[in-house]
C-alpha positions as CSV (number, residue, x, y, z in Angstrom):
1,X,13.3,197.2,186.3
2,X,14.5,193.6,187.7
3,X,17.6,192.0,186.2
4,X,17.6,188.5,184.9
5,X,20.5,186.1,186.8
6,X,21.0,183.1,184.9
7,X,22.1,180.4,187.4
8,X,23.7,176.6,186.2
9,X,21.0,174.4,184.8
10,X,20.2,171.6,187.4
11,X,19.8,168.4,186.0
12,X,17.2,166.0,187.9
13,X,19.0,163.7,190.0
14,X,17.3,160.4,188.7
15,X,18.1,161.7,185.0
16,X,21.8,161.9,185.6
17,X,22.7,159.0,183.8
18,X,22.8,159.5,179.8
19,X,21.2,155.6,180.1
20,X,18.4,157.0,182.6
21,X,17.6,160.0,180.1
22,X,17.6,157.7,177.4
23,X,14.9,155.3,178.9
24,X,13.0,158.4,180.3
25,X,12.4,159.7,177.0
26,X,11.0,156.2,175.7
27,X,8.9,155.0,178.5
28,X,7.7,158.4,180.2
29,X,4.5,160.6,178.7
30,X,5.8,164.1,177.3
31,X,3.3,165.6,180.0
32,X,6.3,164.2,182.7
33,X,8.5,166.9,181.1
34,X,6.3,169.8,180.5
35,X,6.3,172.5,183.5
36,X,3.7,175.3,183.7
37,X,4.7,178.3,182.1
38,X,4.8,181.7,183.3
39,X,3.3,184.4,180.7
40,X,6.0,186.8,180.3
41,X,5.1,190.2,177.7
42,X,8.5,191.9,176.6
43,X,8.4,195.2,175.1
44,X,9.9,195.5,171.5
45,X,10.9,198.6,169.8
46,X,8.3,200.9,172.2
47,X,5.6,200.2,174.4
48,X,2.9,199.4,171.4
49,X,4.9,196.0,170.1
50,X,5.3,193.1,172.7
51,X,6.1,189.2,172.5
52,X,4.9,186.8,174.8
53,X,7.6,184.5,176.5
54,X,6.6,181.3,177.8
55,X,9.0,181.0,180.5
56,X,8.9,177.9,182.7
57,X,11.7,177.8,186.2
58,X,13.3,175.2,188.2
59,X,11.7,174.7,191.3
60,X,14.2,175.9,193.7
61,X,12.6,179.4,191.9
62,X,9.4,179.0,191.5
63,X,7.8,182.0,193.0
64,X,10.3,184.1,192.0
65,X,10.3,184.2,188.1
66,X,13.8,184.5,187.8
67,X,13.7,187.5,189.3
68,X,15.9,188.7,192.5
């Protein structure tokens, strides 16, 4: 079974100001923001019960799924 690292989230460089968020969030479509998920089905309480994650990953990890 892999482990799950959680590394330091990474801000995008041209969102570092609190101004540049701010204007980012009024002037840029929702669609700028949304990544492509990755389908992840946890087992709950047994094999028979599952819940689907929708986990999406910086790109420095894509490929990897958070996974090392």
């Amino acid at each position: 079974m892999a482990t799950f690292v959680v590394l330091e989230f990474q801000l995008a460089s041209f969102l570092a100001n609190a101004h540049a968020q701010t204007f980012a969030a009024a002037l840029l479509r929702r669609t700028a923001f949304v990544p492509k998920v990755e389908p992840w089905f946890i087992s709950m309480a047994g094999e028979k019960n599952q819940v689907r994650c929708d986990c999406s990953w910086q790109d420095f990890r894509k490929g990897t799924a958070g996974r090392q």
